[in-house]
ZAKEKOL-247701 format. One line per 4 residues: number of its first residue (from 1); their letters; for each residue x, y, z of N, C-alpha, C. Coordinates in steps of 0.05 Angstrom, whole numbers. Example, Ala and Ser with C-alpha at 12.3 -4.5 7.8 and 13.67 -1.06 7.14 Angstrom:
2
1) AS) 264 -114 156 246 -90 156 264 -66 156 | 257 -45 142 273 -21 143 258 1 157
//
This chain:
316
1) XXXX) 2191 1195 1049 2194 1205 1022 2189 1183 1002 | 2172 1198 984 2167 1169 958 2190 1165 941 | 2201 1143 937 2223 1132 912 2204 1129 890 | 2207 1147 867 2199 1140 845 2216 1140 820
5) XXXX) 2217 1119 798 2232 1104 784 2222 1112 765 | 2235 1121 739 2227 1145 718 2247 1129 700 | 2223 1110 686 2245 1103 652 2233 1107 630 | 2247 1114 616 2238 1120 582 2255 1104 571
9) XXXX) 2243 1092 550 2259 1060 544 2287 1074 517 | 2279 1091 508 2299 1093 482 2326 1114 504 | 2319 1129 516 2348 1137 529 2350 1129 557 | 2337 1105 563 2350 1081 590 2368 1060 576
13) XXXX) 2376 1068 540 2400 1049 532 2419 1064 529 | 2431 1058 517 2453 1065 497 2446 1052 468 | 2422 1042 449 2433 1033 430 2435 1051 416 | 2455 1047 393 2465 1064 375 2441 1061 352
17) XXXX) 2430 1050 342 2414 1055 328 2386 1075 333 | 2387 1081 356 2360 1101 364 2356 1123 343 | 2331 1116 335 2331 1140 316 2334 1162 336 | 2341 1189 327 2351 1212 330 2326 1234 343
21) XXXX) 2313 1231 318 2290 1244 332 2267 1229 349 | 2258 1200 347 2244 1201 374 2255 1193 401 | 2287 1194 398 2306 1195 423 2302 1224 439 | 2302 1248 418 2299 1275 431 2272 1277 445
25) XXXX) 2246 1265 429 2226 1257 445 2222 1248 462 | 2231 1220 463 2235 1208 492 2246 1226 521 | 2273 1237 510 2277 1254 539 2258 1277 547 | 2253 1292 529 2231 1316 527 2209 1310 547
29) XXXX) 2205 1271 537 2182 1260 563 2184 1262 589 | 2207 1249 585 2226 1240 607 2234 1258 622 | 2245 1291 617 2251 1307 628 2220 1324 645 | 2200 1328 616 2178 1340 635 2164 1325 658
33) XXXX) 2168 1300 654 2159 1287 681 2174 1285 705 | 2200 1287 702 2212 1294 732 2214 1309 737 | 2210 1338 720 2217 1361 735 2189 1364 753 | 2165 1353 739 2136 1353 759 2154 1345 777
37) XXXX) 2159 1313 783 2165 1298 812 2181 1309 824 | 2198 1320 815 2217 1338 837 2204 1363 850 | 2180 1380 836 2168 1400 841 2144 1394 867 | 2134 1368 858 2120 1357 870 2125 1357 908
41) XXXX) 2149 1354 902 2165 1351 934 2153 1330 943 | 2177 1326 967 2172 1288 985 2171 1263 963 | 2197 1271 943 2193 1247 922 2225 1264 921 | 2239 1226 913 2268 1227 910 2266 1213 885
45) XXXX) 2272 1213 855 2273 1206 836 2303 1193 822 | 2300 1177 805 2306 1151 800 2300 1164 770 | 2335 1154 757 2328 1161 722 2344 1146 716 | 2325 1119 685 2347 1110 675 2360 1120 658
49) XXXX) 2384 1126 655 2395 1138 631 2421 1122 615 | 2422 1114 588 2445 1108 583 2474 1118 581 | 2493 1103 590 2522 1120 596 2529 1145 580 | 2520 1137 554 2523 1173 533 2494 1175 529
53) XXXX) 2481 1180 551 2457 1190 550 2455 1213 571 | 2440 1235 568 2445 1261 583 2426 1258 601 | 2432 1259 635 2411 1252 660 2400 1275 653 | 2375 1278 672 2359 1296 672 2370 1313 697
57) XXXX) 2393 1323 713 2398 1342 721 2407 1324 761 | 2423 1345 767 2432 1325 792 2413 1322 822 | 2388 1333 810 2371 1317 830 2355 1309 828 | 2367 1286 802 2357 1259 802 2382 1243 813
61) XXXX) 2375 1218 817 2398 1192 812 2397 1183 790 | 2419 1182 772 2415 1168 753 2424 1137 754 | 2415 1117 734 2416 1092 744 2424 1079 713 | 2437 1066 714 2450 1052 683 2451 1029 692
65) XXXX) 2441 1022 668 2432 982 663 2456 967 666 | 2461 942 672 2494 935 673 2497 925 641 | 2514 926 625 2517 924 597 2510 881 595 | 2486 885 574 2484 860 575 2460 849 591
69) XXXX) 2447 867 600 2421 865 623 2395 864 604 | 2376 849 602 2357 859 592 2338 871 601 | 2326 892 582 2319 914 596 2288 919 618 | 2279 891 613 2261 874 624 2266 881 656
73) XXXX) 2293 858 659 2295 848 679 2320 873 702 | 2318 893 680 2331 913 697 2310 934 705 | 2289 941 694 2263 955 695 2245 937 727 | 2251 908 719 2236 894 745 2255 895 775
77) XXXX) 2280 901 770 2309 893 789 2296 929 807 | 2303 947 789 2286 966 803 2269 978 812 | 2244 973 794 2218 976 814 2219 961 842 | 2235 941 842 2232 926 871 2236 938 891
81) XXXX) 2261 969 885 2278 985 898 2261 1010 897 | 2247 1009 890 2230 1031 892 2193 1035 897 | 2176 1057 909 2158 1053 910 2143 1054 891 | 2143 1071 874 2127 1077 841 2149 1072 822
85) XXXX) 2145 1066 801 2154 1063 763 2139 1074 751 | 2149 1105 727 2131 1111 716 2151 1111 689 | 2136 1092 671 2151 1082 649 2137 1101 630 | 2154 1107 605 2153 1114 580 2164 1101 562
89) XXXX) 2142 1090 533 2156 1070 530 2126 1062 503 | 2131 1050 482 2120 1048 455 2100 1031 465 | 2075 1024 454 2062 992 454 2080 977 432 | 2093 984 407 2103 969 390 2117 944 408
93) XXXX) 2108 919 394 2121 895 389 2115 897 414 | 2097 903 438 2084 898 460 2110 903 487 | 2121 922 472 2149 932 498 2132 948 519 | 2109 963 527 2100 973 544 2077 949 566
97) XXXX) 2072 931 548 2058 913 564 2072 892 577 | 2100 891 572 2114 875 582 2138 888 604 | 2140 917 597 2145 934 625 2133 936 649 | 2100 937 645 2079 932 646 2078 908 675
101) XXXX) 2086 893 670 2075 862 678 2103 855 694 | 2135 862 683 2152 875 698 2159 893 725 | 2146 911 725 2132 924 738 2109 915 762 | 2102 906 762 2074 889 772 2049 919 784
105) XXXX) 2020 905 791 2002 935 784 2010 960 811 | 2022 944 832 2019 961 858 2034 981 849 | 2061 982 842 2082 1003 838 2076 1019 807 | 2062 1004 798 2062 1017 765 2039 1045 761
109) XXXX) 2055 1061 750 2045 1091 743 2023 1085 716 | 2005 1080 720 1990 1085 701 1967 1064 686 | 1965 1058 663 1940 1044 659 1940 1015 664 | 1932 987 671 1928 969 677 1935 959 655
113) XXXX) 1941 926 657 1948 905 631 1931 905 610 | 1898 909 618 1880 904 610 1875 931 590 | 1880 952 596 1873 972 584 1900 978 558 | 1921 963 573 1953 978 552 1949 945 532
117) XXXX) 1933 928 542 1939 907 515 1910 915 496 | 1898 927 498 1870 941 481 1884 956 468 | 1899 987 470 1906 1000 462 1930 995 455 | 1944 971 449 1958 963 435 1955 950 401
121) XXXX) 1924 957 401 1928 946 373 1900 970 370 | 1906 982 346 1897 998 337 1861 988 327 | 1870 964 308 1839 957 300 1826 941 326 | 1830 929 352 1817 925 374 1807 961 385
125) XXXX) 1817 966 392 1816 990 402 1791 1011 390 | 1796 1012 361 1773 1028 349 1738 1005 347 | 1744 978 342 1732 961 345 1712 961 367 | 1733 962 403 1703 964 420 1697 993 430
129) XXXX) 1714 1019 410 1699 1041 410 1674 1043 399 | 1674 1026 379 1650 1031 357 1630 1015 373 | 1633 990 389 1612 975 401 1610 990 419 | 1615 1009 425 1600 1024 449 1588 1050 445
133) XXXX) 1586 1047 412 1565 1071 400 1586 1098 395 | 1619 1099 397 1632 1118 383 1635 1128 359 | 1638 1149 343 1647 1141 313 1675 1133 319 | 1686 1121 292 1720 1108 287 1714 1117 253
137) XXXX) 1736 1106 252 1736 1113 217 1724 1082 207 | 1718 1058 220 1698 1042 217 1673 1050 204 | 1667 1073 210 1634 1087 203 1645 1089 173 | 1659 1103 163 1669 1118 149 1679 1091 124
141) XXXX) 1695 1068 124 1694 1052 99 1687 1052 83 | 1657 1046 84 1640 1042 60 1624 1070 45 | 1634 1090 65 1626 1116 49 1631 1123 22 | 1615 1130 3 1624 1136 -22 1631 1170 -14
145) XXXX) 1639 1176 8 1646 1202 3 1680 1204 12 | 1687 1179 21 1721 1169 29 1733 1169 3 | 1757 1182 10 1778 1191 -27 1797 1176 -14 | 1806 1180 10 1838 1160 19 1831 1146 42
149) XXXX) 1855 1131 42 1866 1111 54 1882 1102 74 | 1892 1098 98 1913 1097 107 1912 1077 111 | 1949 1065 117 1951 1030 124 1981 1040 143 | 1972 1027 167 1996 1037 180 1998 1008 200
153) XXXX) 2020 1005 227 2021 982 240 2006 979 259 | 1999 966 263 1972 958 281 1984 972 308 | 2008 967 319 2017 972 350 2035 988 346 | 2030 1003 325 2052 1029 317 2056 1056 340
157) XXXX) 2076 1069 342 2068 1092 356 2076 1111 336 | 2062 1136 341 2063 1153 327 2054 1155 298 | 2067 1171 279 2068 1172 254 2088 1152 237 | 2096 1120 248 2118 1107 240 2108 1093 221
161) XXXX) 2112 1090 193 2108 1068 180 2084 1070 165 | 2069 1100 163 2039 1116 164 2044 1113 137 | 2030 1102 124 2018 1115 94 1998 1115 86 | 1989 1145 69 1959 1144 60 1958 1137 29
165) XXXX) 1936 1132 19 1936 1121 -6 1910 1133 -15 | 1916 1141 -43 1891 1155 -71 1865 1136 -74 | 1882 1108 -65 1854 1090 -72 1853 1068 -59 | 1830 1061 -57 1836 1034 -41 1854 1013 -54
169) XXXX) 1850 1006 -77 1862 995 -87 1899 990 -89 | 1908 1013 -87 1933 1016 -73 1934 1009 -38 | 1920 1017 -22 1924 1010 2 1917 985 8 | 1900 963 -11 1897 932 -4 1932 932 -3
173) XXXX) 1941 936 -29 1968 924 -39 1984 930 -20 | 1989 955 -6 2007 966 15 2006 941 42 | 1976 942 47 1974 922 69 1973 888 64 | 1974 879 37 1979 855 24 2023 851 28
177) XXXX) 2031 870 26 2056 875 19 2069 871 52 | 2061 880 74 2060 886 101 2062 861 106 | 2045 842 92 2028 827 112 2052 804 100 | 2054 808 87 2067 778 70 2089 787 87
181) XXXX) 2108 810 90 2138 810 103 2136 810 136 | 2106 796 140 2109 797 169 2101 812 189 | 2096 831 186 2082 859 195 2053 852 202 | 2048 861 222 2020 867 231 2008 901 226
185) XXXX) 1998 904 203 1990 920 191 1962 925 196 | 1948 949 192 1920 960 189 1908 978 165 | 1891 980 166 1881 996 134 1851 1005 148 | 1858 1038 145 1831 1051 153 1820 1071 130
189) XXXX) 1794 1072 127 1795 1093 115 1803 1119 127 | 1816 1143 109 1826 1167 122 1791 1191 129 | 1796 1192 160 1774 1218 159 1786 1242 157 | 1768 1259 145 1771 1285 126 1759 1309 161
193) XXXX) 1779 1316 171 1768 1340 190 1801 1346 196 | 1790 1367 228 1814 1374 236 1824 1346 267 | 1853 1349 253 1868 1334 272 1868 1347 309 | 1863 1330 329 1867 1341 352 1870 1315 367
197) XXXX) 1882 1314 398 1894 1299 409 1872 1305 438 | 1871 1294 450 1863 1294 475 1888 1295 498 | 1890 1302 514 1902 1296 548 1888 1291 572 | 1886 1266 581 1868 1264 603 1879 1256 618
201) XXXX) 1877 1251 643 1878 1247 674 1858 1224 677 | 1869 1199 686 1841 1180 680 1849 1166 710 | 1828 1152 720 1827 1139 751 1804 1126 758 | 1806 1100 765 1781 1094 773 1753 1099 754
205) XXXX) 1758 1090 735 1740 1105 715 1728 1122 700 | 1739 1145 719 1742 1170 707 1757 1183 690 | 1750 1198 667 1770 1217 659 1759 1243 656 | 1783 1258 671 1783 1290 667 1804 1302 643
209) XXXX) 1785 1317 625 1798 1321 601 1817 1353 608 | 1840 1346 618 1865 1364 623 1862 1385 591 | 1866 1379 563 1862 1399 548 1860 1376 515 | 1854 1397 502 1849 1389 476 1873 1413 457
213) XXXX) 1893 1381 434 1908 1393 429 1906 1386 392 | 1923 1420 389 1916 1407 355 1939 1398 337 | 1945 1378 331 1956 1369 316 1960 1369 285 | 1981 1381 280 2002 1385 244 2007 1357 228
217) XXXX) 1996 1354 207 1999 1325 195 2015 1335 174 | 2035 1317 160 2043 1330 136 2039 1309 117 | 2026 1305 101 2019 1281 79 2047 1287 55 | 2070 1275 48 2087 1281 28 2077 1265 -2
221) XXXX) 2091 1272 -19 2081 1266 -38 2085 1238 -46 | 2088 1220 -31 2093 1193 -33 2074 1180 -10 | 2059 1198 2 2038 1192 15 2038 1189 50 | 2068 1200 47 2083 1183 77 2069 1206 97
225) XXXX) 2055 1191 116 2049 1216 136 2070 1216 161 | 2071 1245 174 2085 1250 194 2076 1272 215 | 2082 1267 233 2070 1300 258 2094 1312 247 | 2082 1347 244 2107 1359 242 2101 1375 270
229) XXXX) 2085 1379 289 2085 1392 318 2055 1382 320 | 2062 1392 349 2035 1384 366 2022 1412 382 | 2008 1420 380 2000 1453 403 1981 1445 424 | 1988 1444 447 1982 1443 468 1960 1455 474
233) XXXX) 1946 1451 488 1917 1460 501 1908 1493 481 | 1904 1476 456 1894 1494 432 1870 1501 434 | 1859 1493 445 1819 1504 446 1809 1514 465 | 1804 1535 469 1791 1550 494 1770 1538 506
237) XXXX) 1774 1542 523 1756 1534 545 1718 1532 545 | 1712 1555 530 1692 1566 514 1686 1554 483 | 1704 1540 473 1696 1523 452 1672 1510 453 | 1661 1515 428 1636 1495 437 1634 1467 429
241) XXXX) 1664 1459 424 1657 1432 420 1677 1422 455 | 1686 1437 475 1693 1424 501 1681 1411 512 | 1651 1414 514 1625 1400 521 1623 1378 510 | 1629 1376 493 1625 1348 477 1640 1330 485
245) XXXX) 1670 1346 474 1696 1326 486 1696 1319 509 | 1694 1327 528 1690 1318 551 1669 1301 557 | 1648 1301 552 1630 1279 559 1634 1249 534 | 1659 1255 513 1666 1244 492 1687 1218 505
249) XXXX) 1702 1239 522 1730 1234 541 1721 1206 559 | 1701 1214 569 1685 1195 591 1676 1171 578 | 1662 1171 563 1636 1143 549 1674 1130 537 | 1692 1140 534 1711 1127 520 1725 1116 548
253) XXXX) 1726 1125 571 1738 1121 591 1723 1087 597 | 1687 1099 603 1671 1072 598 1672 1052 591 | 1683 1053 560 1694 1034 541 1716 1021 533 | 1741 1032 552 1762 1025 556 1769 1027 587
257) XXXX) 1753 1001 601 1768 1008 636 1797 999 639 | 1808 1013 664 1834 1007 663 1849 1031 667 | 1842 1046 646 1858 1075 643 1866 1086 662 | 1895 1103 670 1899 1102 688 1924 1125 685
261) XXXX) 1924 1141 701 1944 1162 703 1945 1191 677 | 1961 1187 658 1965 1207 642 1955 1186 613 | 1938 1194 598 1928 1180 573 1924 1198 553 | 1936 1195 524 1932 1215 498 1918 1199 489
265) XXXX) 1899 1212 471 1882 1203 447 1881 1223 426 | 1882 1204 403 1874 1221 375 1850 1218 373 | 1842 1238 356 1816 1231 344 1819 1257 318 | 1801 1259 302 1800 1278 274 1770 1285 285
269) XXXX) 1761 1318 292 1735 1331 291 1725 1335 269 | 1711 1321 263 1694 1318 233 1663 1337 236 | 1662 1348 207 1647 1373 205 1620 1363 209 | 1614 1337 198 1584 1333 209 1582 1313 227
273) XXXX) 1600 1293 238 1598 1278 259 1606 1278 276 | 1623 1308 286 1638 1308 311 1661 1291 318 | 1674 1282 338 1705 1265 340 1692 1240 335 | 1718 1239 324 1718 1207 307 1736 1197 316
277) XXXX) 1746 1176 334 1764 1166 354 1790 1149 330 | 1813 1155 332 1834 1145 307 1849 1132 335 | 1867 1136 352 1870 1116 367 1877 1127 402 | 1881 1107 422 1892 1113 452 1915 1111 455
281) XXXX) 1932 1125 469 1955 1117 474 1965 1120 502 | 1958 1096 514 1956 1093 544 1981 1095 560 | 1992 1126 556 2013 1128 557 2018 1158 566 | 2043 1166 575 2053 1199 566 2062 1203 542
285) XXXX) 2046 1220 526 2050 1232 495 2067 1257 492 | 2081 1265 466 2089 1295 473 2072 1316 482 | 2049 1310 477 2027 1330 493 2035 1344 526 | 2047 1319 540 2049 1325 564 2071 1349 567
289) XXXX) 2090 1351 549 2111 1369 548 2103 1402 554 | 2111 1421 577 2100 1433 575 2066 1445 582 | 2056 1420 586 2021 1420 596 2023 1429 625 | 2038 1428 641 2037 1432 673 2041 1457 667
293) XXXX) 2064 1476 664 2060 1498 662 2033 1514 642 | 2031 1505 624 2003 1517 613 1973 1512 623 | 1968 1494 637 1953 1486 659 1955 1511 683 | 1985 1509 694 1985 1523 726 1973 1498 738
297) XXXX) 1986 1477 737 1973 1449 764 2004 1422 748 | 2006 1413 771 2026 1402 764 2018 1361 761 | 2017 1364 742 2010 1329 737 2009 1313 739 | 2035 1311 747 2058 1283 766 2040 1286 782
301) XXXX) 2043 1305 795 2027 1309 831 2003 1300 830 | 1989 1302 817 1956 1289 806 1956 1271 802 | 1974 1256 787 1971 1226 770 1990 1212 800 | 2005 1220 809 2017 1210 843 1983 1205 860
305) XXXX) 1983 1230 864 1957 1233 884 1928 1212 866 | 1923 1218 846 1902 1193 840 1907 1162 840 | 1927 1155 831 1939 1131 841 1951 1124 869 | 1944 1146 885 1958 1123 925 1923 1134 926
309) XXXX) 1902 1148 922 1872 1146 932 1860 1124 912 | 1863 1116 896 1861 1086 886 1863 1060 902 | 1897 1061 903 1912 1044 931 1895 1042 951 | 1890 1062 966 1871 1073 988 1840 1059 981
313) XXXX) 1835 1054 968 1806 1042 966 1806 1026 961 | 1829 1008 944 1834 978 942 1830 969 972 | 1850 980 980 1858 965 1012 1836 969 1027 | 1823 985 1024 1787 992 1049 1783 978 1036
//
């Protein structure tokens, strides 16, 4: 039977400062992925959870850090004890690449060092999309047809710290302001289409595009952006832009090797250029929530099974 080691970094603590709502995210992660591994069968699962943190149900083990442990060296104390680690967990301030490397590649669920330190910074990332003939919102700068702005953190996740701006001229200052307090900041121009997310299955080079999802932005009147939901495998099958995405999914797979297990990407479908790549997140996204059952195929079991036929060809 496989031991697999299931952490999500904001409820494998207890700190009291966790924001509220991407703590409910975190487990939401955390929960749809073991209920795969348990479904999966011939897998005994491993949850870190903090002491007033709610396990994911009693067949898991749950496992609590000893108070005072860092969370490093309690993430590495267990993968040792186990055969797989499938971490959840931000690129910010480089906490996933250092789980990452914690971890070491044999036991680790998912994308390589090489691929999670690319997609740790937003302007690298869109940078060798564009050198490999992608659009990014790179294309898009010098357009005299760009009205806004965004300036957000380079290794941000999510919608944190997002602001769009009326003019450039306000968003130098936003990212002048960033930069002086220390912040590793970015400034893109904003593309004008519909928001959608990718879900892929990536291995050995490959990615299979699991579904295309559409994404709710809310711009407030102080510019602050935020996801207000995400819809899950929103585009039929029959869309005629699936064809695209998918062979879109790939040349990006090309251009970022490494990728590995379960991977979200944004991008904005633009009316005359098709997806325009905004960023990777070499990671499990809220996308995954819910995708196994809307699929009918179970994920874990896939992203398990593509990673030991990996293994399997290292070692031949």
């Amino acid at each position: 039977m496989m031991r697999v080691f299931v952490y999500e970094h904001l409820s494998g603590a207890d700190a009291a400062d966790a924001d509220a709502e991407l703590l409910a995210a975190g487990v939401a992660m955390r929960d749809a992925v073991v209920d795969d591994l348990l479904r999966a069968g011939d897998c005994a699962v491993s949850v870190a959870t903090g002491p007033q943190r709610p396990a994911p149900g009693a067949a898991v083990r749950a496992l609590h850090r000893p108070q005072g442990q860092p969370a490093i060296d309690f993430v590495a104390a267990q993968a040792r004890l186990h055969d797989r680690t499938w971490v959840i967990a931000p690129e910010t301030g480089g906490v996933l690449a250092q789980l990452q490397r914690a971890v070491g590649a044999p036991r680790w669920l998912g994308c390589d060092a090489g691929a999670i330190a690319l997609a740790s910074s937003k302007r690298a990332t869109i940078a060798r999309a564009a050198a490999h003939g992608l659009m990014t919102p790179l294309a898009f700068a010098g357009s005299p047809t760009t009205r806004r702005w965004i300036v957000k953190p380079d290794d941000g996740a999510g919608a944190t710290d997002t602001r769009v701006h009326n003019t450039l001229a306000a968003a130098r200052d936003d990212l002048r302001a960033r930069q002086a307090s220390g912040a590793i900041a970015t400034l893109e121009a904003w593309v004008v289409g519909e928001p959608l997310s990718l879900s892929l299955l990536c291995a050995a080079g490959r990615a299979e595009l699991l579904s295309v999802n559409r994404q709710r932005l809310v711009v407030d009147a102080f510019g602050v952006l935020s996801f207000s939901e995400v819809q899950i495998d929103a585009l039929p099958r029959d869309d005629a832009r699936a064809g695209t995405l998918r062979a879109w999914a790939q040349a990006l797979a090309d251009a970022i090797p490494g990728l590995g297990g379960y991977v979200g990407v944004d991008l904005v479908w633009h009316a005359q250029r098709g997806p325009v790549l905004i960023e990777v997140n070499p990671r499990v996204t809220m996308s995954y929530v819910g995708l196994s059952a809307a699929l009918g195929r179970n994920l874990a079991a896939d992203v398990l099974a593509t990673h030991l036929m990996e293994a399997c060809d290292v070692a031949a």
